[in-house]
PDB file of N, H, CA, C and O in Angstrom:
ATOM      1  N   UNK A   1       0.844  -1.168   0.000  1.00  0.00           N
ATOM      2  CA  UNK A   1       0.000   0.000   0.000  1.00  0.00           C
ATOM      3  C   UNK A   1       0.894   1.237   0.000  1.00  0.00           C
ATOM      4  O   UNK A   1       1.790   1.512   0.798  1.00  0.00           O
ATOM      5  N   UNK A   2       0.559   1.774  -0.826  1.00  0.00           N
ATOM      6  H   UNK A   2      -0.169   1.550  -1.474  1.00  0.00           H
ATOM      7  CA  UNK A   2       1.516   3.034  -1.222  1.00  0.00           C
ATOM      8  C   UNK A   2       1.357   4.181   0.178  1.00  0.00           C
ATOM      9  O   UNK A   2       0.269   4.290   0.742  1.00  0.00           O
ATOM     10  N   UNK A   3       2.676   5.051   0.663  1.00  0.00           N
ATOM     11  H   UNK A   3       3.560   4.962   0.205  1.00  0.00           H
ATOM     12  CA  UNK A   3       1.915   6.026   1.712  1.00  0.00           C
ATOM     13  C   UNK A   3       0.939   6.861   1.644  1.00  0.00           C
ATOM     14  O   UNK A   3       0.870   7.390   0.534  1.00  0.00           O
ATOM     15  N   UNK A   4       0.165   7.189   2.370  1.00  0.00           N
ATOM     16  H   UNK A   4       0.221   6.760   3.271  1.00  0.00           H
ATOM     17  CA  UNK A   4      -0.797   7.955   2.202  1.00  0.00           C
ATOM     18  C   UNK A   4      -0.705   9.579   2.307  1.00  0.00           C
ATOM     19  O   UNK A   4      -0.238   9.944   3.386  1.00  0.00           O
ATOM     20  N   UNK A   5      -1.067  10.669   1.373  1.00  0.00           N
ATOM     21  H   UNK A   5      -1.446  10.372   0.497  1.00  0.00           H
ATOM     22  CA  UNK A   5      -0.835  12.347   1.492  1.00  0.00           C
ATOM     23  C   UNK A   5      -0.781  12.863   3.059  1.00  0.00           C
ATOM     24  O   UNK A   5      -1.149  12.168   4.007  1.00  0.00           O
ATOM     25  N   UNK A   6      -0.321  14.038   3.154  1.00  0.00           N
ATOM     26  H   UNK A   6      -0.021  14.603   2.384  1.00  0.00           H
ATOM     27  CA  UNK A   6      -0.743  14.646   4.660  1.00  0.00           C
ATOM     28  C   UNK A   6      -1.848  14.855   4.322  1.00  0.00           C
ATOM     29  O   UNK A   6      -2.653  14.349   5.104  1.00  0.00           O
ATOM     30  N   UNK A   7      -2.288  15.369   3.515  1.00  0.00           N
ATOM     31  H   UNK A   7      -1.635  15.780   2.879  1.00  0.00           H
ATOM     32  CA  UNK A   7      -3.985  15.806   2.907  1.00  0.00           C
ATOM     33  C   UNK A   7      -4.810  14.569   3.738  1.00  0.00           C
ATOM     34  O   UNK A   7      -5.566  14.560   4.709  1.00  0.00           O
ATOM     35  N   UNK A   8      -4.305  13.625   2.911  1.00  0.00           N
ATOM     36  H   UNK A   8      -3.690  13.633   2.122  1.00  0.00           H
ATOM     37  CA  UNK A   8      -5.180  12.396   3.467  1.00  0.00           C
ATOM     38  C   UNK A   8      -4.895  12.151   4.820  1.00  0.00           C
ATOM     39  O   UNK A   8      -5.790  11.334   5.038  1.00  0.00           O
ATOM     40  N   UNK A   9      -4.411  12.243   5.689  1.00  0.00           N
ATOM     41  H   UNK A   9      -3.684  12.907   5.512  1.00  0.00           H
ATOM     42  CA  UNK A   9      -3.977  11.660   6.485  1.00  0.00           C
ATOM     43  C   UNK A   9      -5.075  12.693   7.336  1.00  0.00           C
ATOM     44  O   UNK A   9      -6.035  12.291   7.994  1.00  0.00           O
ATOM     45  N   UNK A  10      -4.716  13.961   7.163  1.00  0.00           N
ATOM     46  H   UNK A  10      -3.936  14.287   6.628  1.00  0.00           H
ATOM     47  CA  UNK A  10      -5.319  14.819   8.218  1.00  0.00           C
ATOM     48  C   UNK A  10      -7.277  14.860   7.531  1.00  0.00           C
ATOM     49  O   UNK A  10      -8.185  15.281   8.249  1.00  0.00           O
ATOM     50  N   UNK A  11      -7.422  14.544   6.657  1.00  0.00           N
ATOM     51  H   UNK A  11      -6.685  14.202   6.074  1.00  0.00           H
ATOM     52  CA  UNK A  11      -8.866  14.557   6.230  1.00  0.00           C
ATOM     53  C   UNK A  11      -9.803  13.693   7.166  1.00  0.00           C
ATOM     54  O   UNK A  11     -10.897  14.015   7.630  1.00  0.00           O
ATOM     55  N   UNK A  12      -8.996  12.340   7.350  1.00  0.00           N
ATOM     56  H   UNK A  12      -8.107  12.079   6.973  1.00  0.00           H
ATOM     57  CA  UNK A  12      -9.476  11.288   8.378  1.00  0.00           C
ATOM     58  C   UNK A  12      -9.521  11.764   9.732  1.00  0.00           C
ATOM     59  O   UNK A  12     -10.492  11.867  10.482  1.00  0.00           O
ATOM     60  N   UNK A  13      -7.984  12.110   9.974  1.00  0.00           N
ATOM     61  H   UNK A  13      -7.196  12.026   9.365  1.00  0.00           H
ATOM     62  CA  UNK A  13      -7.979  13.032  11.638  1.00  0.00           C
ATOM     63  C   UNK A  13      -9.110  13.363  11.773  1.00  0.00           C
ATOM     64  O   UNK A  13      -9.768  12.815  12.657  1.00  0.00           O
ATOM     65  N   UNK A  14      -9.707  14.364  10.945  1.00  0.00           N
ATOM     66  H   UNK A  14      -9.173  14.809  10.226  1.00  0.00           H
ATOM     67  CA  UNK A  14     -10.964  15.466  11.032  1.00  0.00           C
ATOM     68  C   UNK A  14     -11.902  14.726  11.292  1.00  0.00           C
ATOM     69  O   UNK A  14     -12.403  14.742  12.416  1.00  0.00           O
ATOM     70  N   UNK A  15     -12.320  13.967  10.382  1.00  0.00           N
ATOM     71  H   UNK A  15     -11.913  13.954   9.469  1.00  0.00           H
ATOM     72  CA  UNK A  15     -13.656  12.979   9.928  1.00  0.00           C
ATOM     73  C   UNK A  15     -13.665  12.350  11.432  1.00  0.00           C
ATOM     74  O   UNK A  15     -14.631  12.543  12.169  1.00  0.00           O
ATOM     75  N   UNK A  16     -12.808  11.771  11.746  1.00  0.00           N
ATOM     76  H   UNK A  16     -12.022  11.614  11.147  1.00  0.00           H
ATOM     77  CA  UNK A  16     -12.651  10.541  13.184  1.00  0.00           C
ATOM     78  C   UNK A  16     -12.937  11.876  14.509  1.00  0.00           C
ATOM     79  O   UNK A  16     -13.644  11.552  15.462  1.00  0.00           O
ATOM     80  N   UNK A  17     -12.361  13.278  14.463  1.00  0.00           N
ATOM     81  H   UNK A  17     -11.786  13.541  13.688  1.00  0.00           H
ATOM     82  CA  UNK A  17     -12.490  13.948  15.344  1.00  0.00           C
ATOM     83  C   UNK A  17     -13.943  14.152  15.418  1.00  0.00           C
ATOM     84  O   UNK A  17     -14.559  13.706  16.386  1.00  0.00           O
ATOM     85  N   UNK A  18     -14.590  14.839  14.403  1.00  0.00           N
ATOM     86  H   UNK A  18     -14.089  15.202  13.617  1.00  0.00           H
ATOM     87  CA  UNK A  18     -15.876  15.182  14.400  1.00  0.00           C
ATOM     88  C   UNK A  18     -16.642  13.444  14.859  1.00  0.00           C
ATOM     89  O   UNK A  18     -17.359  13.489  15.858  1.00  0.00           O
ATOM     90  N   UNK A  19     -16.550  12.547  14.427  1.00  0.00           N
ATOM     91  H   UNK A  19     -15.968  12.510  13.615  1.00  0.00           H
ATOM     92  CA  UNK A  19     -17.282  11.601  14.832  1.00  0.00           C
ATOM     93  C   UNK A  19     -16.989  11.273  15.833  1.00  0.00           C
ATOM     94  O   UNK A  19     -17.979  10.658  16.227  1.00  0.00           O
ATOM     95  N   UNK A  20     -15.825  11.230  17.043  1.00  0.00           N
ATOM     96  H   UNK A  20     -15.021  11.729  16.723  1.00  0.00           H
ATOM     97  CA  UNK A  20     -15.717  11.661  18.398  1.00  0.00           C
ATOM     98  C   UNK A  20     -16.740  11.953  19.161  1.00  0.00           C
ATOM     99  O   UNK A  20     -17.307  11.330  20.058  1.00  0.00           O
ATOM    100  N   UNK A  21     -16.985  13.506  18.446  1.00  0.00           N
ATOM    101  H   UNK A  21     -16.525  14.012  17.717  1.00  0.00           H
ATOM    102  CA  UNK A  21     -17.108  14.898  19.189  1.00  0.00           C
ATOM    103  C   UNK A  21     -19.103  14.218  19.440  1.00  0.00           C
ATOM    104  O   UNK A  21     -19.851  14.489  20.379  1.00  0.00           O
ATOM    105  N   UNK A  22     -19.367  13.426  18.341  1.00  0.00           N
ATOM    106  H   UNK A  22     -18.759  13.206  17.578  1.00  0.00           H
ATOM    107  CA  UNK A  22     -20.509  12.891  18.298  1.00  0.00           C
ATOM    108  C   UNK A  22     -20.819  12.023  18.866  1.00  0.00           C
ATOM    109  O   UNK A  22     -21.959  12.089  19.326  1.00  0.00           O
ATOM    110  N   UNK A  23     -20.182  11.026  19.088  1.00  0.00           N
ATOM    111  H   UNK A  23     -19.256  10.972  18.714  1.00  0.00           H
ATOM    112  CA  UNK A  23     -20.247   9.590  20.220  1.00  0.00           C
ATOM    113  C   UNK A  23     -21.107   9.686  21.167  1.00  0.00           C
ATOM    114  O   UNK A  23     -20.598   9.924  22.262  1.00  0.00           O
ATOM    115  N   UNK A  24     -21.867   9.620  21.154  1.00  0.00           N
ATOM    116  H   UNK A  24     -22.280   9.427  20.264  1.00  0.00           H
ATOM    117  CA  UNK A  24     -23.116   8.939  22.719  1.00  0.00           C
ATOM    118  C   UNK A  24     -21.895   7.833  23.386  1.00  0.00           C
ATOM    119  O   UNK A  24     -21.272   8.335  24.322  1.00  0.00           O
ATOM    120  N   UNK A  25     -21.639   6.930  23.150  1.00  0.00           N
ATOM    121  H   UNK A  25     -22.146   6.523  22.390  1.00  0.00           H
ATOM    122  CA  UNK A  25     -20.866   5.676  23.655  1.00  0.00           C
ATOM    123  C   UNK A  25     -20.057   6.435  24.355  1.00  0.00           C
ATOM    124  O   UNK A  25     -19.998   7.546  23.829  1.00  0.00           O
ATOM    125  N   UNK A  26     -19.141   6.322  25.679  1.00  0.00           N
ATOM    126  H   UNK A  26     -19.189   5.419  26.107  1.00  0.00           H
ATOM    127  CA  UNK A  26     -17.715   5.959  25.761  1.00  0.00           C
ATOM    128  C   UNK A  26     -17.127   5.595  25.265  1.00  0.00           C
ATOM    129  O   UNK A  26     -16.195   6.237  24.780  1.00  0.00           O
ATOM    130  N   UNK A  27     -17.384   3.829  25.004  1.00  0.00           N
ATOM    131  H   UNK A  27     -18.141   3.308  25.398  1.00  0.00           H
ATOM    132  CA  UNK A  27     -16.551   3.056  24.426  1.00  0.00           C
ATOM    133  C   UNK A  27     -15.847   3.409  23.098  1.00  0.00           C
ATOM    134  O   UNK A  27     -14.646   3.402  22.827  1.00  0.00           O
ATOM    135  N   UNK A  28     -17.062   3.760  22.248  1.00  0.00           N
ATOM    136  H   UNK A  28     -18.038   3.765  22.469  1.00  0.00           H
ATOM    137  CA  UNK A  28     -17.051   4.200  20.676  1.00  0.00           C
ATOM    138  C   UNK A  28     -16.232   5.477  20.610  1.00  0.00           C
ATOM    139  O   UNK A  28     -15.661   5.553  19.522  1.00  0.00           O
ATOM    140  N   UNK A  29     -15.905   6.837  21.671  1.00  0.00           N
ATOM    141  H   UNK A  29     -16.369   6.775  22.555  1.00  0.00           H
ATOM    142  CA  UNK A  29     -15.621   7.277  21.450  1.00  0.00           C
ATOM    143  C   UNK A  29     -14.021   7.195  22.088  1.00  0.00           C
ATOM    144  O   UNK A  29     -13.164   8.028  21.794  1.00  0.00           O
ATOM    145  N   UNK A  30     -13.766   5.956  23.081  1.00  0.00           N
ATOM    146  H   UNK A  30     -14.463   5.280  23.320  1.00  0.00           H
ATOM    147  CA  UNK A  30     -12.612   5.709  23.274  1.00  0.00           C
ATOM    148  C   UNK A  30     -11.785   5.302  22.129  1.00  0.00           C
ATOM    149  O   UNK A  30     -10.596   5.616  22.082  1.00  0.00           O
ATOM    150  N   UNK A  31     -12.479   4.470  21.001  1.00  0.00           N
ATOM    151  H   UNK A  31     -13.445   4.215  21.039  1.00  0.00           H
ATOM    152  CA  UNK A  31     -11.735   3.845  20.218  1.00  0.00           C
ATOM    153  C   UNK A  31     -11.264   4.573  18.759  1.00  0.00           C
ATOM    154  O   UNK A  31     -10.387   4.355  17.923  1.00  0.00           O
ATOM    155  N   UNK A  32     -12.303   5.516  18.929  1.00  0.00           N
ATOM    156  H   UNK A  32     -13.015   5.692  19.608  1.00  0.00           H
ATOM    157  CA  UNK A  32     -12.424   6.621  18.245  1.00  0.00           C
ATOM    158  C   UNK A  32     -10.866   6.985  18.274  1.00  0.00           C
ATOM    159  O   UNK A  32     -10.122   6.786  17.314  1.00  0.00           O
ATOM    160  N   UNK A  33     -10.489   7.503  19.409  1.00  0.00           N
ATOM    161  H   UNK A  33     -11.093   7.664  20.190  1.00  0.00           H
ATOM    162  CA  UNK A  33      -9.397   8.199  19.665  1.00  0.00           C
ATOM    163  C   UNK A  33      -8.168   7.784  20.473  1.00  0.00           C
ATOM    164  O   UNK A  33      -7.277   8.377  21.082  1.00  0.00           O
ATOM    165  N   UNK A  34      -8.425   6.786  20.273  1.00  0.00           N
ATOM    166  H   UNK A  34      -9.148   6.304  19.778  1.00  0.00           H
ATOM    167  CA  UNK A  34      -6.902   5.778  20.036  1.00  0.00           C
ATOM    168  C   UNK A  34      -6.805   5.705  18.195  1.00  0.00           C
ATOM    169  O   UNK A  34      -5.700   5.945  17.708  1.00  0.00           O
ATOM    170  N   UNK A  35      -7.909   5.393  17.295  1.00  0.00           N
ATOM    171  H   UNK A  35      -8.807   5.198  17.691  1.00  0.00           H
ATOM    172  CA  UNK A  35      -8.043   5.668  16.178  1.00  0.00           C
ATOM    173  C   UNK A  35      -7.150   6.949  15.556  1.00  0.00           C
ATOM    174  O   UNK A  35      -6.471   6.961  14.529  1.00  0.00           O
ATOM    175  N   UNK A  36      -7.414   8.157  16.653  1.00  0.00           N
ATOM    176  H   UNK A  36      -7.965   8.147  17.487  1.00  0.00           H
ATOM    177  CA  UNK A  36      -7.003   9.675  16.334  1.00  0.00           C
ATOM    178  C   UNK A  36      -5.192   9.615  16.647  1.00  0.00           C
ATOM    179  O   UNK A  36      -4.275  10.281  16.167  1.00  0.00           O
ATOM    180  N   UNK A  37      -5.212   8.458  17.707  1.00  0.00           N
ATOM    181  H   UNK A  37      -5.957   7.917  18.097  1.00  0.00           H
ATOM    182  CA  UNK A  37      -3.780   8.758  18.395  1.00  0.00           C
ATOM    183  C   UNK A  37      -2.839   8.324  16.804  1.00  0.00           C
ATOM    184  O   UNK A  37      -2.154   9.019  16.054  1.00  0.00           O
ATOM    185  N   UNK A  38      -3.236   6.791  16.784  1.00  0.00           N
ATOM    186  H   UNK A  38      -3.792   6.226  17.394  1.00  0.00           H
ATOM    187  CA  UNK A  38      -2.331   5.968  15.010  1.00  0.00           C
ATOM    188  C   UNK A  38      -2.043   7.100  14.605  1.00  0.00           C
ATOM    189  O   UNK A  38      -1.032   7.670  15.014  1.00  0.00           O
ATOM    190  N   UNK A  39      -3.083   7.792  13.496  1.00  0.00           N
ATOM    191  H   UNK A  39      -3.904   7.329  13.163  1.00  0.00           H
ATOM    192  CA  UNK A  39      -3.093   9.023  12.656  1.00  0.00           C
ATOM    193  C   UNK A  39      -2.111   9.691  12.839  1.00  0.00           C
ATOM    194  O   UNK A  39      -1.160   9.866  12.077  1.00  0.00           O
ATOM    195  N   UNK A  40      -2.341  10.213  14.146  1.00  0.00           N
ATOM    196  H   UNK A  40      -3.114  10.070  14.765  1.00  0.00           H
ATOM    197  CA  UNK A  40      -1.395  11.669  14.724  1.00  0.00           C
ATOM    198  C   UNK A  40      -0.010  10.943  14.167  1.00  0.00           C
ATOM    199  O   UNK A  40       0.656  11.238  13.175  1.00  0.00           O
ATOM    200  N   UNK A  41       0.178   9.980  15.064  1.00  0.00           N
ATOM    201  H   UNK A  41      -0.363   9.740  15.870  1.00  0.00           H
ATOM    202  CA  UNK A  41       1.797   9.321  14.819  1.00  0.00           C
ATOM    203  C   UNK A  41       1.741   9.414  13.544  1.00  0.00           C
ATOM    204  O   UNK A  41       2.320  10.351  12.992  1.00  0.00           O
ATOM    205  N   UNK A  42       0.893   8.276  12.660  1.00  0.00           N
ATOM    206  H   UNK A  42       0.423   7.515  13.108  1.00  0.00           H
ATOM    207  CA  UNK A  42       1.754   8.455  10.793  1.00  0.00           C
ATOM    208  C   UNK A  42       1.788   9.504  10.434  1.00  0.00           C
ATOM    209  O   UNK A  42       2.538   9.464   9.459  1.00  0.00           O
ATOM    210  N   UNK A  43       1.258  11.093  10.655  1.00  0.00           N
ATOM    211  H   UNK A  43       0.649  11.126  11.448  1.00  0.00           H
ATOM    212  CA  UNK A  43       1.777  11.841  10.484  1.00  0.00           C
ATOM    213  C   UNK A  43       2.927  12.551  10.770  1.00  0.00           C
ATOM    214  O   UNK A  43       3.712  13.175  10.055  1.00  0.00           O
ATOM    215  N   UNK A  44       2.870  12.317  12.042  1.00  0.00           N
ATOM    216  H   UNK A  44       2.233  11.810  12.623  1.00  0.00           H
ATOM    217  CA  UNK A  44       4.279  13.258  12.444  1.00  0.00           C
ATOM    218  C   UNK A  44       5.445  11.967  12.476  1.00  0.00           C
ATOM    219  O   UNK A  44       6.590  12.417  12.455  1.00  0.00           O
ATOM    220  N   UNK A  45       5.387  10.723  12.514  1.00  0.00           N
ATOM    221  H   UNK A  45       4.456  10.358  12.531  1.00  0.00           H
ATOM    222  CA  UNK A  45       6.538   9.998  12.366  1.00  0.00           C
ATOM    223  C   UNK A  45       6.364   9.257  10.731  1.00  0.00           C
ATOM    224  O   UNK A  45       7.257   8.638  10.152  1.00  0.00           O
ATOM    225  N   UNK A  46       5.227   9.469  10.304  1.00  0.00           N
ATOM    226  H   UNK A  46       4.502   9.972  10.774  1.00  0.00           H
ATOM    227  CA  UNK A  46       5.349   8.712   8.557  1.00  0.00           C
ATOM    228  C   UNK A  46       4.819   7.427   8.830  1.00  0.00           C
ATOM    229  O   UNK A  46       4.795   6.953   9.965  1.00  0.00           O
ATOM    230  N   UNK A  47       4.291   6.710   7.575  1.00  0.00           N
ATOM    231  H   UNK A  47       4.311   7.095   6.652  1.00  0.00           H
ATOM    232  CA  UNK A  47       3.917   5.378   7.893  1.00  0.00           C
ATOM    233  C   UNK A  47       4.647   4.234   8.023  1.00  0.00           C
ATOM    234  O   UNK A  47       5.710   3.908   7.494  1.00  0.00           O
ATOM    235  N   UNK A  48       3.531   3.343   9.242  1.00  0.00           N
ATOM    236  H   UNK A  48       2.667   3.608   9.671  1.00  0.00           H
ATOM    237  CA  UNK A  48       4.764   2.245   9.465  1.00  0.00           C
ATOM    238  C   UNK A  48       5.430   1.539   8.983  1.00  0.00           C
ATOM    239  O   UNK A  48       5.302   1.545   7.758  1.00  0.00           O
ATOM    240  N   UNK A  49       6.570   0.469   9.579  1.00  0.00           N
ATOM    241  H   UNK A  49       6.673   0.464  10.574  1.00  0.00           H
ATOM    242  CA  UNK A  49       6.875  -0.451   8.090  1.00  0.00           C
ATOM    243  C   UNK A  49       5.651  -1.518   8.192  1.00  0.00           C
ATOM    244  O   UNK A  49       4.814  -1.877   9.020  1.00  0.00           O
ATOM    245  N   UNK A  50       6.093  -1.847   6.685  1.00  0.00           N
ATOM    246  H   UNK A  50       6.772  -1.555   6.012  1.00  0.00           H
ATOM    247  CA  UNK A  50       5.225  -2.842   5.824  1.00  0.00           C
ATOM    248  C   UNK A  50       5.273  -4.441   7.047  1.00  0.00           C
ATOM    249  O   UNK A  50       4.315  -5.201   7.187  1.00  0.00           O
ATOM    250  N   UNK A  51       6.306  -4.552   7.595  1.00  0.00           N
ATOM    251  H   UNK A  51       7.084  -3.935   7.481  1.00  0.00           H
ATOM    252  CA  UNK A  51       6.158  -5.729   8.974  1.00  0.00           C
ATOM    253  C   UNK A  51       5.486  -6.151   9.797  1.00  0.00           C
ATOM    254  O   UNK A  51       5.076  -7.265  10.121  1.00  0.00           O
ATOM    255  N   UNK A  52       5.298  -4.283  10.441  1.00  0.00           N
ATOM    256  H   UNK A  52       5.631  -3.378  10.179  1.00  0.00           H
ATOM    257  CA  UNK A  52       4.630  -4.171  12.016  1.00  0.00           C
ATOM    258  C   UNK A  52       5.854  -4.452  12.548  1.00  0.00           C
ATOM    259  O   UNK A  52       5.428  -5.124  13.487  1.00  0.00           O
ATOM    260  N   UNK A  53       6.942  -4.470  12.681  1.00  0.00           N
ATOM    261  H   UNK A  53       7.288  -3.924  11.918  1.00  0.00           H
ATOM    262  CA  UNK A  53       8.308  -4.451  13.644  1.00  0.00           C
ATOM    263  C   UNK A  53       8.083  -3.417  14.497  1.00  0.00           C
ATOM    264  O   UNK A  53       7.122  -2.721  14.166  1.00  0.00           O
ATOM    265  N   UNK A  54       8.517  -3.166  15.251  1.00  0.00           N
ATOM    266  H   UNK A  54       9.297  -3.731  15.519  1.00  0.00           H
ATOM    267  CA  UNK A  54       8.559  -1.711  16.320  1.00  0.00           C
ATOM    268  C   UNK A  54       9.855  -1.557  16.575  1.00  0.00           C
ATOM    269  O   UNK A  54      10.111  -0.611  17.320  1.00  0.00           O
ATOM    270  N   UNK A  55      11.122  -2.448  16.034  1.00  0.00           N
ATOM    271  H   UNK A  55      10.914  -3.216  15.429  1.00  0.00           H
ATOM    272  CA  UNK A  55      12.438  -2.120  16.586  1.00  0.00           C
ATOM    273  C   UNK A  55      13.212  -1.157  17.083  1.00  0.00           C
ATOM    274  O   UNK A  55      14.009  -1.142  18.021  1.00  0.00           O
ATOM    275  N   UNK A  56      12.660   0.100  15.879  1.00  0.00           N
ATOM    276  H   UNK A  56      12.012   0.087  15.117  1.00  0.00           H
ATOM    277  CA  UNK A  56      13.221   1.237  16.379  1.00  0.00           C
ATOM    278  C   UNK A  56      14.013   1.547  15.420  1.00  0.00           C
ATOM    279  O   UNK A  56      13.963   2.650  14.874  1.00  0.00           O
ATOM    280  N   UNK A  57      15.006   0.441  15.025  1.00  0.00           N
ATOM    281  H   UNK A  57      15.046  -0.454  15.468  1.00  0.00           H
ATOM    282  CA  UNK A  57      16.394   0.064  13.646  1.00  0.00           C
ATOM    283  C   UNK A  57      15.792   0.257  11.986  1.00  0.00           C
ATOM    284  O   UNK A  57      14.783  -0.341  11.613  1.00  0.00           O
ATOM    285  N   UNK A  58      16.237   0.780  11.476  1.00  0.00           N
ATOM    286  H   UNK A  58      17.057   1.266  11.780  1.00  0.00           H
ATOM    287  CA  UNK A  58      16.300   0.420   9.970  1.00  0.00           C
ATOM    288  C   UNK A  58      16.593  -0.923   9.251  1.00  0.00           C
ATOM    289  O   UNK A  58      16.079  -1.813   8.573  1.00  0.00           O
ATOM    290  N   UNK A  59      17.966  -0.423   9.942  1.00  0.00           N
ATOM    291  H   UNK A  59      18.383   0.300  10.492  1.00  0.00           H
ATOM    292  CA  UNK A  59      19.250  -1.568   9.127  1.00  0.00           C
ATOM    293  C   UNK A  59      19.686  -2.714  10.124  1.00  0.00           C
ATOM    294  O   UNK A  59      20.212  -2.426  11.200  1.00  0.00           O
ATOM    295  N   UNK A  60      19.435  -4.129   9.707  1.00  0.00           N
ATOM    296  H   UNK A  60      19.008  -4.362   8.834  1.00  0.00           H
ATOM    297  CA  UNK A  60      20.172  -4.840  10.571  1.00  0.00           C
ATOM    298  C   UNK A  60      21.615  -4.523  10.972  1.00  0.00           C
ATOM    299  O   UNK A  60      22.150  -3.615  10.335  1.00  0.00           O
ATOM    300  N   UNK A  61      22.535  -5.300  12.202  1.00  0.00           N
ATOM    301  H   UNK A  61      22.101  -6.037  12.720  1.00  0.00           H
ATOM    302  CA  UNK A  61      24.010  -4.465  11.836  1.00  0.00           C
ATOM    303  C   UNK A  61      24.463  -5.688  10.823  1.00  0.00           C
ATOM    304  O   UNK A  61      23.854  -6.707  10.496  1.00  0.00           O
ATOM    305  N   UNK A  62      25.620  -5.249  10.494  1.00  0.00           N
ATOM    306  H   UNK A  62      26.115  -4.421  10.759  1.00  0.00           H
ATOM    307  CA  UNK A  62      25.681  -6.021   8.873  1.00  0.00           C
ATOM    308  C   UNK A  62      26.674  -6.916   9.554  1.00  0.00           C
ATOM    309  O   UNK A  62      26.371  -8.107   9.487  1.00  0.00           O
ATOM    310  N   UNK A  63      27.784  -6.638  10.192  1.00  0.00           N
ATOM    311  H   UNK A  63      28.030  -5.671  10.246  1.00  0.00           H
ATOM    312  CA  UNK A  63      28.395  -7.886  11.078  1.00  0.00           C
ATOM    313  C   UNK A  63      28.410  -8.046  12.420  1.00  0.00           C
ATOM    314  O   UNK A  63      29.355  -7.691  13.125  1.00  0.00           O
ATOM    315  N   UNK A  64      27.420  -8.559  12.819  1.00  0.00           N
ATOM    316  H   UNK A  64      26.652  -8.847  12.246  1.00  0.00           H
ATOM    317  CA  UNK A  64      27.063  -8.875  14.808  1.00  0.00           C
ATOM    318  C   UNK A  64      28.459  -9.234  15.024  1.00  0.00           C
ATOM    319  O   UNK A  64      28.695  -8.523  16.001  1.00  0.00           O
ATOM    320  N   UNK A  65      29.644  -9.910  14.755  1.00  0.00           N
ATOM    321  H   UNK A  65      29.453 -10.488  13.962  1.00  0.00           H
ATOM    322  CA  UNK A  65      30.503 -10.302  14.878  1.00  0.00           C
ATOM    323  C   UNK A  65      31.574  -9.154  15.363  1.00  0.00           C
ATOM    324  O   UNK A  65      32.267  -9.372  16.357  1.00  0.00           O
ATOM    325  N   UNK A  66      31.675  -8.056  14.711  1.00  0.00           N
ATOM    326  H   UNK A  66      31.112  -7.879  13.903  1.00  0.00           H
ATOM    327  CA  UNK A  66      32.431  -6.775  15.310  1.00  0.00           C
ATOM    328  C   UNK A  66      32.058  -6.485  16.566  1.00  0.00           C
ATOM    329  O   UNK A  66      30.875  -6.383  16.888  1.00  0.00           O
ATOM    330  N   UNK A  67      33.243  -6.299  17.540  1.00  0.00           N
ATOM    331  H   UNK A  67      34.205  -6.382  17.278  1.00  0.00           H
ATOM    332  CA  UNK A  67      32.776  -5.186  18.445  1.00  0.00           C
ATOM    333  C   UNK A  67      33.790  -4.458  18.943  1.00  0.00           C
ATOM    334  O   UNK A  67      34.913  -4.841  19.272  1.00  0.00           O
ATOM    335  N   UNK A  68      33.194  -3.096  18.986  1.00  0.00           N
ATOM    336  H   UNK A  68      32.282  -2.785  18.719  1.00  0.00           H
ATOM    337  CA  UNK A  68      34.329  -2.079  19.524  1.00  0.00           C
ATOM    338  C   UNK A  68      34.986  -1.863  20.919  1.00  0.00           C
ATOM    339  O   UNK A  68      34.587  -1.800  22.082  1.00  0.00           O
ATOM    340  N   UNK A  69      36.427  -1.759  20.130  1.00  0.00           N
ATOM    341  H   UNK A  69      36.751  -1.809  19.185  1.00  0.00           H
ATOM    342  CA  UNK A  69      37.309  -2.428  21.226  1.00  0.00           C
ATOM    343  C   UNK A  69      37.666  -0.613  22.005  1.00  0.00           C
ATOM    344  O   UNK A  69      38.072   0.342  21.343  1.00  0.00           O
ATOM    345  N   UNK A  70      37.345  -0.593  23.608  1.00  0.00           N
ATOM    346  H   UNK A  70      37.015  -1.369  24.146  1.00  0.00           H
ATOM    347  CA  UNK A  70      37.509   0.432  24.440  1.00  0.00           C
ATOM    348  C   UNK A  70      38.898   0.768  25.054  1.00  0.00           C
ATOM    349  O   UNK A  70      39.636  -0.068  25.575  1.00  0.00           O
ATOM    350  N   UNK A  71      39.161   2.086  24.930  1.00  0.00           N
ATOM    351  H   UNK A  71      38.561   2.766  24.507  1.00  0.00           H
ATOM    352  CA  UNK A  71      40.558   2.352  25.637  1.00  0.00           C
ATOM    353  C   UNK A  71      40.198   2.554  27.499  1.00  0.00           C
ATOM    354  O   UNK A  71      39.108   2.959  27.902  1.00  0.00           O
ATOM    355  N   UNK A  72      41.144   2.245  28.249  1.00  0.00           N
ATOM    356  H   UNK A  72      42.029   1.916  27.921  1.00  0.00           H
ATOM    357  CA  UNK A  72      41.028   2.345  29.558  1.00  0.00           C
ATOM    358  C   UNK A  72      41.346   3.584  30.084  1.00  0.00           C
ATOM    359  O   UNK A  72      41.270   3.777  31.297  1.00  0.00           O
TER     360      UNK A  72
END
C-alpha cells in the first residue's frame, strides 16, 4: 500500500475527530481516539513499516561479529 498524502492523512484526523465529538458511547468514542492517536503518529513519524516491527532500527548491523574495542 503506497503512503498515504498529509492531505489524506489529516482529512481522516478530522472525519474521526468530528465523529468523536458525536459519540453517545464511551466506548465508541474511546476507540475513536486511540483511532485519532495511530493518525497523529503516521503523520508526524510517517507510515509504518510494511512488517509491524517496532524495533526502532532500519538496518540490521551487517556484522554482529564486530565489536568495539575500548581504551582504559
Amino acid at each position: 500500500m503506497p503512503p498515504r498524502t498529509a492531505a489524506q492523512i489529516l482529512a481522516e484526523w478530522h472525519e474521526l475527530a468530528i465523529q468523536r465529538e458525536e459519540a453517545s458511547d464511551s466506548e465508541i468514542a474511546a476507540g475513536l481516539a486511540a483511532r485519532i492517536e495511530q493518525i497523529r503518529r503516521e503523520y508526524i513519524e510517517g507510515t509504518p513499516p510494511e512488517d509491524g516491527s517496532d524495533s526502532g532500527t532500519t538496518h540490521p548491523d551487517p556484522d554482529p561479529t564486530i565489536q568495539l574495542k575500548l581504551r582504559l
